[in-house]
Each structure stands twice: as C-alpha cells, then as structure tokens.
C-alpha positions as CSV (number, residue, x, y, z in Angstrom):
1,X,0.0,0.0,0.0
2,X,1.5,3.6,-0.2
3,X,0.5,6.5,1.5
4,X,0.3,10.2,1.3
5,X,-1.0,13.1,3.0
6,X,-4.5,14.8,2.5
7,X,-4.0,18.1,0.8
8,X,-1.8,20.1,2.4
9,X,-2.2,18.7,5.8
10,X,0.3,16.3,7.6
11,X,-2.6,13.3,8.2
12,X,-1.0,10.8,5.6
13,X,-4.0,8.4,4.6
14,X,-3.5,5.4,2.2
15,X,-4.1,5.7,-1.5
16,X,-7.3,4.1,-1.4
17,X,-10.3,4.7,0.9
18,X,-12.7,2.1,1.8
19,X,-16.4,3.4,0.9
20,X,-18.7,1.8,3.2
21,X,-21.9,3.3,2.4
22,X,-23.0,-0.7,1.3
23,X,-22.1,-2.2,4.5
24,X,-25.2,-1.7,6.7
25,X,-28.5,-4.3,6.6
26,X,-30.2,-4.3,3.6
27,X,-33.7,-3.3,5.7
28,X,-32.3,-0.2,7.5
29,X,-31.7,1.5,4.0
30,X,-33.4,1.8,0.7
31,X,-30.9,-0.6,-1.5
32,X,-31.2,-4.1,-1.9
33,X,-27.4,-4.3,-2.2
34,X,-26.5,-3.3,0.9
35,X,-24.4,-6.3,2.8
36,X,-25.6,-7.1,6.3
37,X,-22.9,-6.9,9.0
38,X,-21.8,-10.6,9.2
39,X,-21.2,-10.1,5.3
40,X,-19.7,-6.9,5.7
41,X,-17.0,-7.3,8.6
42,X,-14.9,-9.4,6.0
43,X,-14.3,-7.0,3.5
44,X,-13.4,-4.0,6.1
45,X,-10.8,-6.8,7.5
46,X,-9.4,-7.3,4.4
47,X,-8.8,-3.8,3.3
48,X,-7.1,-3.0,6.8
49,X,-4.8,-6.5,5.9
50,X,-4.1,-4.7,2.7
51,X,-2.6,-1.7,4.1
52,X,-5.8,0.8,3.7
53,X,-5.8,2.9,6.8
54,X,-8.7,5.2,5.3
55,X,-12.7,4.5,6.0
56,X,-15.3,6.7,4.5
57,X,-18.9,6.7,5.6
58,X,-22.0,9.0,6.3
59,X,-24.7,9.9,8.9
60,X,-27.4,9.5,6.1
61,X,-26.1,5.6,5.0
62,X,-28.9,3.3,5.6
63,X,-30.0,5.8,8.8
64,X,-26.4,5.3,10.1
65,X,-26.6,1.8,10.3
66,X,-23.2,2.0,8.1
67,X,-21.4,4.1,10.8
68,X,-22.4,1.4,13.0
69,X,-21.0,-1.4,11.2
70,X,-17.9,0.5,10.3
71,X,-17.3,1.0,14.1
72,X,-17.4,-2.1,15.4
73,X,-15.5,-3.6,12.9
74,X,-12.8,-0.9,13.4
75,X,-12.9,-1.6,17.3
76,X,-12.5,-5.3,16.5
77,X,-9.8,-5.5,13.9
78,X,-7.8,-2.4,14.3
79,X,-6.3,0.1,16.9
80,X,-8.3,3.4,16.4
81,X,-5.0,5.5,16.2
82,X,-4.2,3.6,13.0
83,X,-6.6,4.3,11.0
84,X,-9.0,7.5,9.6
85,X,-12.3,7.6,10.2
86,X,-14.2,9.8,7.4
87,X,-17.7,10.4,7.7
88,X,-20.6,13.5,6.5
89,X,-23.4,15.4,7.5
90,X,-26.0,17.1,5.0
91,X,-28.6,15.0,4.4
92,X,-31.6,14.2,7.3
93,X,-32.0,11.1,9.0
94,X,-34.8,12.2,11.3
95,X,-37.9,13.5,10.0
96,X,-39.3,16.8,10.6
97,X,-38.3,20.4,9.9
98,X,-34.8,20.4,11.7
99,X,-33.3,17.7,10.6
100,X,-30.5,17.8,7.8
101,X,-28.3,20.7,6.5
102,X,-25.7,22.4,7.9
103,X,-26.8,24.9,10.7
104,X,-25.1,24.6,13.9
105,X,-28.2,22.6,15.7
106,X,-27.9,20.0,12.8
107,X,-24.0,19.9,13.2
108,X,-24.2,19.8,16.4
109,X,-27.1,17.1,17.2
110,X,-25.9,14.6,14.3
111,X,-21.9,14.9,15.2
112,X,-23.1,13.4,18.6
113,X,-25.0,10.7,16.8
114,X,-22.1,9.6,14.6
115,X,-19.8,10.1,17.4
116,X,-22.0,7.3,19.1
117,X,-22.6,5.0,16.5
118,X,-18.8,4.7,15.4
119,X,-18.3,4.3,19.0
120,X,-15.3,6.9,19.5
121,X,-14.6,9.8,20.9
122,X,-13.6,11.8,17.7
123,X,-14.1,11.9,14.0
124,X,-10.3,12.1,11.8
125,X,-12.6,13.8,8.8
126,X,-15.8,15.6,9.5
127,X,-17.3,16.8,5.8
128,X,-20.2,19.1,4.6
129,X,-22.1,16.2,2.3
130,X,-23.2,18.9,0.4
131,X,-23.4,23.0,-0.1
132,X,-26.4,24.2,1.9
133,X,-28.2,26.9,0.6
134,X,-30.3,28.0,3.2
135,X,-27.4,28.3,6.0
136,X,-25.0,31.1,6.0
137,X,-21.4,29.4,5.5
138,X,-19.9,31.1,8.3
139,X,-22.6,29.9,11.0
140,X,-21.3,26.3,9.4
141,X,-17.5,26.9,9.2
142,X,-17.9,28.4,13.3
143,X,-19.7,25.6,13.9
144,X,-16.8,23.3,12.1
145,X,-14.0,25.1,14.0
146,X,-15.2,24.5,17.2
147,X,-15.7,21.0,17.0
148,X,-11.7,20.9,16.1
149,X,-11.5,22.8,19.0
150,X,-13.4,20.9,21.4
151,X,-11.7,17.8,20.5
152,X,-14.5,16.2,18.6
153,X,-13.3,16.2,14.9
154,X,-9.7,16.3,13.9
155,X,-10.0,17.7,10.0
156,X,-12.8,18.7,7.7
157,X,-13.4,18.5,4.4
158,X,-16.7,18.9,1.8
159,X,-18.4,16.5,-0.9
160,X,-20.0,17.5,-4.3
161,X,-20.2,21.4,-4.8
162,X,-19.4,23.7,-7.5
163,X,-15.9,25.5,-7.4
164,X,-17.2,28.7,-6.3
165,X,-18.9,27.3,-3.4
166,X,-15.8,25.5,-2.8
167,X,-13.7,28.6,-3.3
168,X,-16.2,30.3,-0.8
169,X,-16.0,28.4,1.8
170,X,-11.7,28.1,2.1
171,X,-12.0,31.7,1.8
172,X,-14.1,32.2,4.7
173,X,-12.4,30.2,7.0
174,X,-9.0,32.1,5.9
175,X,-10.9,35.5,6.7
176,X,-12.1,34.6,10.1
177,X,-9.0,32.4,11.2
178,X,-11.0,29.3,11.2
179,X,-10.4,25.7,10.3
180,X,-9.4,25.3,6.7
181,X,-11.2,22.1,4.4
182,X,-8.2,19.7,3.8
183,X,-10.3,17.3,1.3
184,X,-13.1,17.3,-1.5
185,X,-14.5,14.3,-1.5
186,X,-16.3,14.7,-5.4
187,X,-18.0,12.7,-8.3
188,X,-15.0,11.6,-10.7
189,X,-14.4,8.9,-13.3
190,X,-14.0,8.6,-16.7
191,X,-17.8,8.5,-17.6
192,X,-18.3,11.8,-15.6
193,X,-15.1,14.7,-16.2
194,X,-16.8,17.4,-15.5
195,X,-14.8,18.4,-12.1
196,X,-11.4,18.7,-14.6
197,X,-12.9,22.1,-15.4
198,X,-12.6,23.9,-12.3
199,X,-12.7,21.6,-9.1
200,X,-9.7,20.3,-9.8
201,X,-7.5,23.5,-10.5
202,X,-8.8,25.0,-7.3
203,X,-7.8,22.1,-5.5
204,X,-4.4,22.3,-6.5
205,X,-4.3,25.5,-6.0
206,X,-5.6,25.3,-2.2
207,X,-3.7,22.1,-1.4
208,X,-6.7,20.5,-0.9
209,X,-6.9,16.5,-1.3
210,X,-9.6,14.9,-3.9
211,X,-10.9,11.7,-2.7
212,X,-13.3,11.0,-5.4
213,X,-16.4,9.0,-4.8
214,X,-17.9,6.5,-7.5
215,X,-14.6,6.1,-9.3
216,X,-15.7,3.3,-11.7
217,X,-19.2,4.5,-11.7
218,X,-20.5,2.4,-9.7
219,X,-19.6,-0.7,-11.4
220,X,-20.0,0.5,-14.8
221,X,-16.3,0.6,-15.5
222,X,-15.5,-2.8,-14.2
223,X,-17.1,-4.8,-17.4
224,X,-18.3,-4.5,-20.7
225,X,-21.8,-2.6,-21.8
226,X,-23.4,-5.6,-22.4
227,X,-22.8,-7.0,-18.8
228,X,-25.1,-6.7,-15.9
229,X,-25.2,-7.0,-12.4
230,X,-28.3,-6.8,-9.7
231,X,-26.9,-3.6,-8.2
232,X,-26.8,-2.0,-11.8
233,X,-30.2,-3.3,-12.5
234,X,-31.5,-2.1,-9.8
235,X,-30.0,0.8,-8.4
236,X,-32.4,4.0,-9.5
237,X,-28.9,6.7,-8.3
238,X,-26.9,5.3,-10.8
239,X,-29.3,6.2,-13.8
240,X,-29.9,9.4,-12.4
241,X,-26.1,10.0,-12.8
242,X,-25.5,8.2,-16.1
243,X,-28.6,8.0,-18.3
244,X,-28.4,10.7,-19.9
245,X,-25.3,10.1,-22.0
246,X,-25.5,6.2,-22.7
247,X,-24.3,6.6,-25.9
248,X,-21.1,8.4,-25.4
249,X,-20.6,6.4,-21.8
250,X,-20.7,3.2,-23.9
251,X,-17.9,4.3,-26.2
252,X,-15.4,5.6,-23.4
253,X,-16.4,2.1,-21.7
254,X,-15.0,0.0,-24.8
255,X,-11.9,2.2,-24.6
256,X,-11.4,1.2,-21.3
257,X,-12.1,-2.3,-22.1
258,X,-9.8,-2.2,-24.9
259,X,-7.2,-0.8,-22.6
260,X,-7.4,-3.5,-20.2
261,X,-7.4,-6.1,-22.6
262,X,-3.8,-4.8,-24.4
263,X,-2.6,-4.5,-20.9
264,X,-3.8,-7.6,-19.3
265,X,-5.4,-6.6,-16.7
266,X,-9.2,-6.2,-15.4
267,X,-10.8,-2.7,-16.7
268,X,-11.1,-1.7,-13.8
269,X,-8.0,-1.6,-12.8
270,X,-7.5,0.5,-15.9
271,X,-10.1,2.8,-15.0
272,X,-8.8,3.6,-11.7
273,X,-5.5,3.9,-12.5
274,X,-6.6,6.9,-14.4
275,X,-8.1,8.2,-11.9
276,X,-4.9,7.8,-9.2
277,X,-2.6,9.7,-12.4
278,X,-5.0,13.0,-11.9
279,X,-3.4,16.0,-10.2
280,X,-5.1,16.3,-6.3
281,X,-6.4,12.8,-6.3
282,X,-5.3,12.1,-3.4
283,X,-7.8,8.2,-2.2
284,X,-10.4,7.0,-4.5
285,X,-13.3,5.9,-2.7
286,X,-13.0,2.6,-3.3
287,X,-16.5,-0.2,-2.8
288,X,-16.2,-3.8,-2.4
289,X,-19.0,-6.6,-2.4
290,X,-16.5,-9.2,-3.8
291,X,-13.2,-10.1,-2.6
292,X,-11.3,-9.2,-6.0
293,X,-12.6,-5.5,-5.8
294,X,-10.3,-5.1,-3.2
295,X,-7.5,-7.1,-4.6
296,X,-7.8,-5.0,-8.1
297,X,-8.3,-1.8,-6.4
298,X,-4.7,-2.3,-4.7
299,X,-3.4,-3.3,-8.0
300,X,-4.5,-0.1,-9.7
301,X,-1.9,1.4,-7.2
302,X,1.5,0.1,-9.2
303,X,0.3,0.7,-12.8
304,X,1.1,3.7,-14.8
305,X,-0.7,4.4,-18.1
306,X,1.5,6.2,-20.6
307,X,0.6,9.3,-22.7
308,X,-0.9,6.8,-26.1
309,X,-3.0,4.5,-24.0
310,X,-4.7,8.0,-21.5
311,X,-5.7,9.5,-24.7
312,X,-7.3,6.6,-26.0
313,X,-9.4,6.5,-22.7
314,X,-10.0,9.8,-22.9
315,X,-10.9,10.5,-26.7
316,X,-14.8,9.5,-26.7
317,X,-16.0,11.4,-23.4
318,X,-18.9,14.3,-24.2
319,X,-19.9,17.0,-21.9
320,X,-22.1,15.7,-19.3
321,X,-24.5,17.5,-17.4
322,X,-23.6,18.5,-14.0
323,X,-25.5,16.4,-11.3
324,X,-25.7,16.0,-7.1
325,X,-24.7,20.0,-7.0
326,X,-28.2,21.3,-5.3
C-alpha cells in the first residue's frame, strides 16, 4: 500500500479509501445491495490486511446503520489511532423540519449521533455532504471550528459542490482564522469529467486532497456494456447519474475495455489507475461486495498508463450535465 498526505495537511492516509456506504443491513436502508454486517465485517478486515488505513462513511447511509457497522468492525480489527475515520453530514435522518443541513443545531445534534454510533470519541474527517443553501457558511465553518477545537473532529473537508462554493467556503475560514477544508470528496471517473474544469485546479491551487467517490461508476467501469449485475439493475442513483449520456458512456467504456485487454489486466483496474494519475487525487473511494474489488483496487496502485494508452481513454468522453450539486 503507499500512502500520502491529504492536501496540504500532515494526516497521511492510504491511497485508497474504503467506501462503506453498502455495508449496513439491507432493511435499515433503501438498497437491496447493501451487505448485512456478518457479510460486511470481511471485506473492512481485508482492506485494513491490505494496508488501507482510510474508511469513508455518512450519517445518512442506511440511517447510520453503516457508521455502525464500520465502528465495530474498526474496534474489532484495528487500533483506532491507526486508521482515519471519514464520515458526513448534510442530508436528514430524522424527519421533521430540523433535521438535515448544515446549521449549527444539525452539526451539532448529528456529530453526537455519529460520534455514538462509530463508538469513539472523535471523527479524523468531519465533511459538509453537500453545499447548503439555506445556511450562511460562516454559522457552518464556526460551527466546524469548534468542534476541532473541542476535541470532537480532527479535520474537515466537503463533498460534491461547485468551485465557487468550494472557493467560498476556504475563503471564509481564511478571513475569520477558522479551520481550513483539507479534502473534496467529489464525483469523478472517466464516464463523468466534468470536475477537470474547475474543481480540480482550485484544489491544486488550495492544497486541498480529492478523494473522489464512485470512481468506476459504480460498477460501470468494471465490465463490458453488455454486462449486468443486480446492483446496476437495480440501483435508480446510478441512472440518475448516467442515463443521460448512454451513448457516449458506452464508447469511453470500450476504450477502457480495450485498454485493459492490451494491458492484461481487469478494466477496472485500468479505470482507476486513471483516476490515481490525476493531479489532487489524493484516495479514490473505493467499494467492495466481492473479494477481488479489493484485490484489483490495490493493484491499480502500481500501474502507470503512458501518454498513447490516457488518450485513448479519454478521446470518446462528451460534456455531461452537472448532477448532485443542489
């Protein structure tokens, strides 16, 4: 495994990131994917046998039932000074009219809640899930900075915005002296470029880390067009993201395939070793319902694409429409 740090800070997190929105029983949530816990705890073992030190999750997963399962597996296999715990709050979990975004009652009420179902005493990586328009930023970056200071979150960092909300928000906190974003945790694979255009520059420029989410579109760059799975039969999200441009996805999908197949190795491996050669990507969040997921994930890590076979994967992408920003 190799490591590096997040942006500009000194937390050095391994290369890949462990997504673990799927690990949470399949009736606490809306997808018939999810793994139950007994299925689950394997694959969160094997990752920390591989080297990956970095665990992504989310308040609004399955209800929390994912934060759950991530922290009791961490406080089985793993000392919790050895590995970063990532996790987000945006979305509601409760009903009624308080619940969800980003003012400082919803901070402050749902950082308690994670707190207590990952069962520890701090979060590594506390991040916005998403821009909230109905909250002014500073009331949420205040809010942020004193949870740094009270001991309760360690870094934060934000998930799917546009740049100038982005931009907005690391210039805030460097007006008022407050706590800094070190990551961006965005939507970024080959079927969907559109963060190239101004997400990633201002990341470079900030020092902030990218640890994309979806990188092989959730499972669509792991196989050929004409292959199916249950999740991608099923799973209404990944239409949303991807159904408008079929016919240009399909093309940049036989690139990849035709990559793969020169190279002798699995497309997605290809895929995401793309990915890893972008400026700022700093962890792809990574999924894993099979054992080779894993295994090809890690392998991603020691190949290099040269200049001939990342235009070919690149040629056939088409502007795509900008989705999960409001």
């Amino acid at each position: 495994m190799d490591y590096t740090t997040l942006g500009r800070s000194g937390l050095k997190v391994s290369r890949l990131c462990l997504g673990c929105m799927t690990y949470a029983p399949p009736e606490r949530g809306s997808h018939p994917w999810t793994l139950d816990e007994e299925a689950s705890r394997p694959f969160i073992r094997k990752a920390i046998e591989l080297g990956i030190n970095f665990f992504d999750t989310a308040n609004s997963y399955s209800g929390g039932a994912s934060e759950e399962v991530l922290g009791r597996a961490l406080k089985d296999f793993a000392r919790r000074e050895d590995v970063v715990i990532a996790t987000k709050v945006f979305f509601p979990v409760t009903p009624g009219p308080l619940a969800g975004g980003l003012s400082r009652k919803a901070i402050m009420t749902e950082v308690e809640a994670s707190l207590k179902r990952l069962g520890t005493d701090y979060i590594d990586l506390y991040q916005m899930h998403r821009f909230d328009y109905h909250t002014p930023i500073e009331e949420t970056l205040q809010t942020f900075d004193d949870l740094v200071r009270a001991g309760k979150v360690r870094y934060i960092g934000a998930s799917s915005m546009f740049a100038w909300q982005f931009g907005k928000l690391i210039a805030t906190a460097d007006r008022y002296g407050w706590t800094r974003p070190i990551s961006m945790q965005n939507h970024m694979n080959l079927l969907y470029r559109e963060e190239e255009r101004e997400m990633m520059g201002l990341c470079v420029a900030e020092g902030v880390g990218m640890n994309p989410w979806s990188p092989l579109a959730r499972g669509r760059l792991t196989r050929s067009w004409q292959e199916t799975t249950p999740r991608g039969d099923t799973d209404q999200y990944t239409r949303k993201l991807y159904a408008a441009t079929e016919t240009a996805d399909r093309a940049v999908i036989d690139a990849v395939c035709a990559v793969a197949s020169a190279r002798g190795i699995p497309p997605a491996q290809a895929a995401l070793a793309w990915l890893l050669g972008k400026p700022a990507v700093t962890s792809p969040i990574v999924g894993a319902t099979k054992p080779h997921h894993l295994e090809d994930a890690v392998a991603a890590l020691s190949i290099r694409l040269d200049a001939t076979e990342i235009a070919a994967l690149e040629a056939p992408y088409v502007p795509h429409p900008v989705v999960e920003y409001s």
